[in-house]
C-alpha positions as CSV (number, residue, x, y, z in Angstrom):
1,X,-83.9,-214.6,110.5
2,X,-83.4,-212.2,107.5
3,X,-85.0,-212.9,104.2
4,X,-81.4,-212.9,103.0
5,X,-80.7,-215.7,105.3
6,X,-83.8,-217.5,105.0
7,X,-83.0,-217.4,101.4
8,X,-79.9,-218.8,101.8
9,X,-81.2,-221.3,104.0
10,X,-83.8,-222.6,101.8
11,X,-81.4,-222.8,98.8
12,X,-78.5,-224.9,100.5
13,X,-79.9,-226.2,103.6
14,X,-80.4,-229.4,102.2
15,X,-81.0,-232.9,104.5
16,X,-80.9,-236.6,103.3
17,X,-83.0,-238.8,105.5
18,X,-81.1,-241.7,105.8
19,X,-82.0,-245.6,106.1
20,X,-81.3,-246.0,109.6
21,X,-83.9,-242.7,110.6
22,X,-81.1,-240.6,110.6
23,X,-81.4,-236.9,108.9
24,X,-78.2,-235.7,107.3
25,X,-78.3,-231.7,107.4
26,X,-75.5,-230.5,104.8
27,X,-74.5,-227.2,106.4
28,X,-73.4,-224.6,104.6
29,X,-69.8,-223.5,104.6
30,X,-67.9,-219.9,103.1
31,X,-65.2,-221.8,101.4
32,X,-64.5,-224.4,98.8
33,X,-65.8,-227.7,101.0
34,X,-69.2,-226.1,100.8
35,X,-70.7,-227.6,103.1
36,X,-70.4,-230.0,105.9
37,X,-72.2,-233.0,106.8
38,X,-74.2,-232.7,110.6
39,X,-76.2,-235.7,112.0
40,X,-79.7,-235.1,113.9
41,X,-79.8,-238.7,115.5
42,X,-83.3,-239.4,117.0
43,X,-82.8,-241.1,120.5
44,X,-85.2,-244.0,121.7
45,X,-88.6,-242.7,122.9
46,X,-89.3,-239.5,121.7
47,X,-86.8,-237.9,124.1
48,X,-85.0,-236.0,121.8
49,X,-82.2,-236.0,119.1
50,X,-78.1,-235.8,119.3
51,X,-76.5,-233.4,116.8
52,X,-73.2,-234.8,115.5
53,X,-71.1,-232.2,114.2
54,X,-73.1,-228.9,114.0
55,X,-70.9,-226.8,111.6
56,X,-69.0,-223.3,111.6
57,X,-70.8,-220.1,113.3
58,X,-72.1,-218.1,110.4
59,X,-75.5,-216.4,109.5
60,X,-75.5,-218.3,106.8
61,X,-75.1,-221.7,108.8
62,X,-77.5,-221.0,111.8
63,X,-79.8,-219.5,109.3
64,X,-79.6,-222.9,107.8
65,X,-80.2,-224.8,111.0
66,X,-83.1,-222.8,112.1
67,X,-84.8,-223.5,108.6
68,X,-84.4,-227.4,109.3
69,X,-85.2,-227.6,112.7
70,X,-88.5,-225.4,111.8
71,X,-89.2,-227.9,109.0
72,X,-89.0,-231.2,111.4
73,X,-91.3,-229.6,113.7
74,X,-88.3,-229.5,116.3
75,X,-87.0,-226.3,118.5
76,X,-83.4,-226.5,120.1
77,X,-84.8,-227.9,123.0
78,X,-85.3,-230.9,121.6
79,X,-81.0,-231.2,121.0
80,X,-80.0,-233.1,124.2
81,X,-76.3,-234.0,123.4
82,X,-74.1,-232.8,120.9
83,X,-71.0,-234.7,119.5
84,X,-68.1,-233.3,117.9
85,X,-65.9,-236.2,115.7
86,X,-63.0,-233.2,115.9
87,X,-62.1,-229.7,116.6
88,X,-62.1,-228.4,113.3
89,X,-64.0,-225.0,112.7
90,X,-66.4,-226.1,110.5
91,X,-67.4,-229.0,112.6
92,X,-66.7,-227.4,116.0
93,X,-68.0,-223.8,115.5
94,X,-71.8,-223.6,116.2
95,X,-71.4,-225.7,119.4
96,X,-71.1,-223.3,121.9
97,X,-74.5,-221.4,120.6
98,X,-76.2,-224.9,120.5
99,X,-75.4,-225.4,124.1
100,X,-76.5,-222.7,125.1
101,X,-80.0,-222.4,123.4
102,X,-80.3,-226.4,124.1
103,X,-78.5,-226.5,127.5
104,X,-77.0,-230.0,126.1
105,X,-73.6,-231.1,127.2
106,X,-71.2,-231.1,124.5
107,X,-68.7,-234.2,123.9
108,X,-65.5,-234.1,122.5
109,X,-61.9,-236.0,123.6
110,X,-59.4,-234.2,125.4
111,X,-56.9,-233.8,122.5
112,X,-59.1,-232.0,120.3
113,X,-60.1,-229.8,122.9
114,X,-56.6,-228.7,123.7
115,X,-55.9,-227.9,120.4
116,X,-59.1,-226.1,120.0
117,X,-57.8,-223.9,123.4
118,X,-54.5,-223.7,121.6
119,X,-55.6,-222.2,118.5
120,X,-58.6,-220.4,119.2
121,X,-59.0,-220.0,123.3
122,X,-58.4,-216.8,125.4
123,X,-54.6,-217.8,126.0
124,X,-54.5,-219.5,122.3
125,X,-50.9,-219.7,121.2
126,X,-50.8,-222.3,118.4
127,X,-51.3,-219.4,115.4
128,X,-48.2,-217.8,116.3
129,X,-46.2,-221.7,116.6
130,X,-47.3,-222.3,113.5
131,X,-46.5,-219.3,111.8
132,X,-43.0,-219.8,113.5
133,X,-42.6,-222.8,111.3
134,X,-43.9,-221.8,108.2
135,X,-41.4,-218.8,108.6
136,X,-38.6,-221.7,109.3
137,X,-39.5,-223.7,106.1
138,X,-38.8,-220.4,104.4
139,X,-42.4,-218.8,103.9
140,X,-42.5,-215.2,103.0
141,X,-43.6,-212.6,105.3
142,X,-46.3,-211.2,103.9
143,X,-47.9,-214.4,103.5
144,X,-47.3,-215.7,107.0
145,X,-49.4,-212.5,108.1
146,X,-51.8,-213.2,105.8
147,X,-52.4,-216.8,107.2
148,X,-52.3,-215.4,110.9
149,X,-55.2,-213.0,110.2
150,X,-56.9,-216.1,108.3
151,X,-56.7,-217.8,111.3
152,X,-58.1,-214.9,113.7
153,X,-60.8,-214.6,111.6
154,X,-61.9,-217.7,113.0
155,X,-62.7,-216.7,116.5
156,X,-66.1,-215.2,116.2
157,X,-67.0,-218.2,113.9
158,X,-66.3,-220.5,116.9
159,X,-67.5,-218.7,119.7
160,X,-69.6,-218.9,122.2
161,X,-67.2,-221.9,123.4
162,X,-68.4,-224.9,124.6
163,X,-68.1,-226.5,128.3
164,X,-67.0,-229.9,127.2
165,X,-67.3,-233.3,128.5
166,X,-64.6,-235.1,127.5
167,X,-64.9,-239.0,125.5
168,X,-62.1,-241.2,125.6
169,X,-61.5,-243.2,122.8
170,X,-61.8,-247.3,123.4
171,X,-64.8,-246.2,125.5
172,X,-68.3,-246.9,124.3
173,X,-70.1,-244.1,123.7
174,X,-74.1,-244.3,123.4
175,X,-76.4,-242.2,121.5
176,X,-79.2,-243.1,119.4
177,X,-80.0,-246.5,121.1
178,X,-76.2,-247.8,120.2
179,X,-72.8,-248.3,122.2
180,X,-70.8,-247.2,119.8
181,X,-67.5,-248.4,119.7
182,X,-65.0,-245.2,119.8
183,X,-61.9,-245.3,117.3
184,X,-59.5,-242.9,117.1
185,X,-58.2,-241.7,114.0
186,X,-55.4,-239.2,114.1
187,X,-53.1,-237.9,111.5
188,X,-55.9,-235.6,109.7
189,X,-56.6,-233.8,113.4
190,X,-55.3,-235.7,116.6
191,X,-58.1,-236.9,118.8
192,X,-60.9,-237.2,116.2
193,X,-63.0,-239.8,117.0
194,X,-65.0,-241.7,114.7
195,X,-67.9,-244.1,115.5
196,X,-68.5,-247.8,114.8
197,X,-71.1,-250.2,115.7
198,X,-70.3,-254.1,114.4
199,X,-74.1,-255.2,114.3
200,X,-75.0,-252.9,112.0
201,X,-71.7,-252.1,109.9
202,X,-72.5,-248.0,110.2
203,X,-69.2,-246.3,110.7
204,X,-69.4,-242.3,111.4
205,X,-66.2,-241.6,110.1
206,X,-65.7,-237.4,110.4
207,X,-63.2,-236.3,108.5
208,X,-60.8,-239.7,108.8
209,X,-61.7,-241.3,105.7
210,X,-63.9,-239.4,102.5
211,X,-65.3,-240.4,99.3
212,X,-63.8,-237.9,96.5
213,X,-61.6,-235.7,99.3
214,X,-58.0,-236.8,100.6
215,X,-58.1,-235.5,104.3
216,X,-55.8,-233.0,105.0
217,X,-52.6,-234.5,106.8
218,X,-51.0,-231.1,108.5
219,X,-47.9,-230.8,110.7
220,X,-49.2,-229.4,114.3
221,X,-46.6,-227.7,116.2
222,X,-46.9,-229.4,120.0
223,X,-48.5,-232.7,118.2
224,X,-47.8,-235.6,116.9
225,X,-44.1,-235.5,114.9
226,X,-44.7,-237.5,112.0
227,X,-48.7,-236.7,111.6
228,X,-48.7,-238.5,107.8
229,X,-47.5,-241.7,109.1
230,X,-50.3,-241.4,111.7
231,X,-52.9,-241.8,109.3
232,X,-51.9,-244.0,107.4
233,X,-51.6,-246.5,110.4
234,X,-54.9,-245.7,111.0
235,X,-55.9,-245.9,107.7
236,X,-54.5,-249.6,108.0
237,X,-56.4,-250.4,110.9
238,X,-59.3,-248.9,109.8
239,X,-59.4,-251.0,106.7
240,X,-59.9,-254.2,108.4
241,X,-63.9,-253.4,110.0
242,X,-66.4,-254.2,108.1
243,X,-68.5,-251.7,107.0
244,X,-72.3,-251.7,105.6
245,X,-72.3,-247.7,105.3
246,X,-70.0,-245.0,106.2
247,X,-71.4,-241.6,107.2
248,X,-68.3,-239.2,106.7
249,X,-68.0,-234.9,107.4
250,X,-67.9,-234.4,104.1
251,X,-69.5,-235.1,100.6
252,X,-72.2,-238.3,100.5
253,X,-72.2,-241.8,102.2
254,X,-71.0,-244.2,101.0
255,X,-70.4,-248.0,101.2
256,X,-66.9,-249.1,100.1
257,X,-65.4,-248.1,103.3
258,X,-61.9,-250.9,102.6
259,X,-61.5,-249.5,99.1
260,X,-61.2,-245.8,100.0
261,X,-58.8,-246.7,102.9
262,X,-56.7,-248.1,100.8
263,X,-57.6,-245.9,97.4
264,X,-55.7,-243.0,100.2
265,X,-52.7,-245.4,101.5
266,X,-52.2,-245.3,97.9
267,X,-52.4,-241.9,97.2
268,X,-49.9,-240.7,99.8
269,X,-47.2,-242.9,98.2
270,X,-47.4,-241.4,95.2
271,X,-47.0,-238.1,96.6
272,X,-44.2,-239.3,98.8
273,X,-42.6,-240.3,95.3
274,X,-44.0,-237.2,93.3
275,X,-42.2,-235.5,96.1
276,X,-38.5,-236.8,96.3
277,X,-38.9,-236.6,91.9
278,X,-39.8,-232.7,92.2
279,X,-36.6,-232.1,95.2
280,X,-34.4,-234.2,93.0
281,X,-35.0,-231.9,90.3
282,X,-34.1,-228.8,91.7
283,X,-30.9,-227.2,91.9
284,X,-28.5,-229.4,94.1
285,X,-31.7,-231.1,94.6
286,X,-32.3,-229.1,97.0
287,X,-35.2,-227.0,98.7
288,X,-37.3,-225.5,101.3
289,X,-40.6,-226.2,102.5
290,X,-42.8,-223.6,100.9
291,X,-40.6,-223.9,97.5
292,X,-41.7,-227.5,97.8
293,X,-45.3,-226.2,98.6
294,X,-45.2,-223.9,95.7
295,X,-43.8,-226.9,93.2
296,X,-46.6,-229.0,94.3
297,X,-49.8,-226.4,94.6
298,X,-48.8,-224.7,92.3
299,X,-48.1,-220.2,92.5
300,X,-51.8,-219.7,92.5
301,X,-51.9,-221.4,96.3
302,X,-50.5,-218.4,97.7
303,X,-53.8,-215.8,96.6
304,X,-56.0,-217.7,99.0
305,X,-54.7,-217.8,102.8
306,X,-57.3,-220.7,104.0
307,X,-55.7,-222.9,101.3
308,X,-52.5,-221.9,101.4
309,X,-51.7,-222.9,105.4
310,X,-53.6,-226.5,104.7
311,X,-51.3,-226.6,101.4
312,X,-48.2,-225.5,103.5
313,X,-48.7,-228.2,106.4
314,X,-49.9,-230.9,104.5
315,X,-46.3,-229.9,102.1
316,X,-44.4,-230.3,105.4
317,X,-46.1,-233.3,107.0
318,X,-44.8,-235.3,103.9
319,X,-41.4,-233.6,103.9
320,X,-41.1,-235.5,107.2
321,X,-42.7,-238.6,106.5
322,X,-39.6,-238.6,103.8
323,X,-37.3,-237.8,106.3
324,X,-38.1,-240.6,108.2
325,X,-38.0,-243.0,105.6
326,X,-34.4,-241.8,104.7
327,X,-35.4,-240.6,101.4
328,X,-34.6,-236.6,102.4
329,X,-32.4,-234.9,104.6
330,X,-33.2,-231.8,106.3
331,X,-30.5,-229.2,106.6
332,X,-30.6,-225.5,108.7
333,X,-28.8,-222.6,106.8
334,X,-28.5,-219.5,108.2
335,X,-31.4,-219.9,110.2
336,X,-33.8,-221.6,107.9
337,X,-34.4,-225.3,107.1
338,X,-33.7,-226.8,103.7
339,X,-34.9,-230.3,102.5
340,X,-32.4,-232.4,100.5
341,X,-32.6,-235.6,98.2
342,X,-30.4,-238.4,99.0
343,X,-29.3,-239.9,95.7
C-alpha cells in the first residue's frame, strides 16, 4: 500500500460496529455517493466472516479495505462468502479480487448477473443498447459518446470478475447464524435482493430503500418495460414487514423502514405530476426525452457523464410510467420519439 493510499485509507475508511456484532465498513467511492456501505458479518464459531457488498475496484477502495481488515486483526482468508445485494459497480466491483485472495464463493441471483455480463462482460452489449435509446429520445451525439466512454471506464474497476453462485429469491439464504428470508426488490436494478429476518426485524435493504437518497429508477434496454412501476410495487410490499433496523448501501441505518417506503411512493407521484406540468408547458406540449431530462436536471446535468445517463434513464423510466397511465403519448417523427401531453 502507498502512503498516498494508506492516507486515504485512514482518512475515509471509516466502520460502525453495529448492535447486532456487525461492522459496517463505509468504502470509499470517486463520485458524489462517496461512499458505499459493505457488511463484515462474523459467522458462528470463529470460522470466519461474510462480506456483503465489497465496493468498486479502486486503489483508493482496496487501500481502504486492507486498512480495516489490518485493524480487526483479520487477513482475506478469513472472508469465506461474499454477497452481492446487486450488480451495480460500486457494490459489485471488488468481488472478483476478494475471491480470488479469499477463495470464497461469490453469491449473487441470476438477473443481476446477466446484466453485469451485459454491460461489462467480454461479449457486453448493453452500453451500445442503451446509447441506442438515449440517441432515440433525442440525445445529442456528443454526449451519447461521452456516456459510452463513462461507461467503459468501468471495466477495470470491476474486474477480475467473479465465478458466481447464483441465489434465488424466495429462498433462504444463511449467513451469520440466520436464514434469511430473500426479497426481491426490482425497479432500482432487477434482481437485487435484499435480506430479511422476522425475529429480529433487521432488513439489509441494498440500494431498494435509503434514508436521504431516492434510488435511481432507470429504463434497462432487454429489462423490465415499465421499471418505475416495479418499484413502487415493491415499495408497497415492502412496506408491510416489520422492521427493527434497516441496514441499506448507502448513507446510515436507520429504523423507520414503513415511513421511507412510503416518504418514496410519495415522491415519485409528484414527479409523475411535476412531469406531465413541465410537457404541458412546452410548445404543443410537446417533447423529447432528453429535453424532458434537461427541463427536470436542469443544463448543468449534461457536464458530468455519470450523472447525466442515471438522470437520462431515470427521465425516461417516468416518461413511461406516464405513458402507461394515459397521461402522455409517445409519438416517432422522423426517426426519433417525442412525448406528448394529453389534455
Amino acid at each position: 500500500m502507498t502512503n498516498e493510499h494508506q492516507s486515504d485509507a485512514n482518512a475515509i475508511a471509516n466502520t460502525n460496529q453495529l448492535d447486532n456484532g456487525w461492522i459496517q465498513v463505509k468504502v470509499p467511492l470517486p463520485f458524489s455517493l462517496k461512499y458505499v456501505n459493505a457488511y463484515l458479518v462474523p459467522e458462528q464459531e470463529g470460522s470466519g466472516y461474510t462480506v456483503i457488498d465489497p465496493g468498486l475496484h479502486t486503489p483508493e477502495a482496496l487501500a481502504a479495505w486492507e486498512f480495516v481488515l489490518a485493524n480487526l486483526g483479520l487477513t482475506f482468508t478469513d472472508i469465506i462468502r461474499i454477497v452481492l445485494t446487486h450488480q451495480h459497480p460500486d457494490h459489485y466491483g471488488l468481488a472478483g479480487l476478494f475471491q480470488q485472495r479469499s477463495g470464497a464463493p461469490v453469491w449473487i441471483s441470476r438477473a443481476s448477473q446477466q446484466y453485469a455480463e451485459r454491460m461489462w462482460g467480454p461479449n457486453r452489449v448493453l452500453a451500445d443498447e442503451l446509447i441506442e435509446v438515449f440517441r432515440l429520445h433525442g440525445m445529442p451525439n456528443e454526449l451519447r459518446q461521452g456516456i459510452k466512454d463513462n461507461l467503459e471506464s468501468f471495466v477495470p474497476m470491476v474486474t477480475p470478475y467473479p465465478a458466481v453462485t447464483y441465489m434465488e429469491a424466495g429462498q433462504p439464504f444463511r449467513f451469520g447464524g440466520i436464514d434469511w428470508t430473500t426479497i426481491e426488490g426490482n425497479g432500482h436494478a432487477e434482481g437485487q435482493i435484499l435480506f430479511y429476518d422476522e425475529a429480529s426485524g433487521i432488513i439489509v435493504c441494498g440500494d431498494q430503500v435509503m434514508p436521504d437518497i431516492t434510488p435511481n429508477v432507470s429504463v434497462v434496454p432487454g429489462e423490465t418495460e415499465d421499471p418505475l412501476e416495479a418499484f413502487l410495487v415493491s415499495l408497497q410490499q415492502l412496506s408491510k414487514l416489520e422492521v427493527s433496523l434497516a441496514l441499506p448501501g448507502h448513507r446510515e441505518s436507520f429504523v423507520d423502514f414503513t415511513g421511507r417506503c412510503e416518504g418514496l411512493i410519495a415522491h415519485h407521484a409528484r414527479r409523475l405530476d411535476k412531469m406531465v406540468v413541465l410537457l404541458q408547458e412546452q410548445q404543443g406540449a410537446e417533447a423529447t426525452g432528453f429535453a424532458m431530462c434537461e427541463l427536470l436536471f436542469g443544463g448543468r446535468i449534461t457536464l458530468n457523464m455519470h450523472n447525466l445517463r442515471f438522470a437520462m434513464a431515470e427521465t425516461l423510466a417516468h416518461l413511461v410510467r406516464l405513458e402507461k397511465q394515459g397521461r402522455v403519448e409517445l409519438l416517432k417523427r422522423n426517426g426519433q420519439y417525442i412525448y406528448h401531453a394529453i389534455l
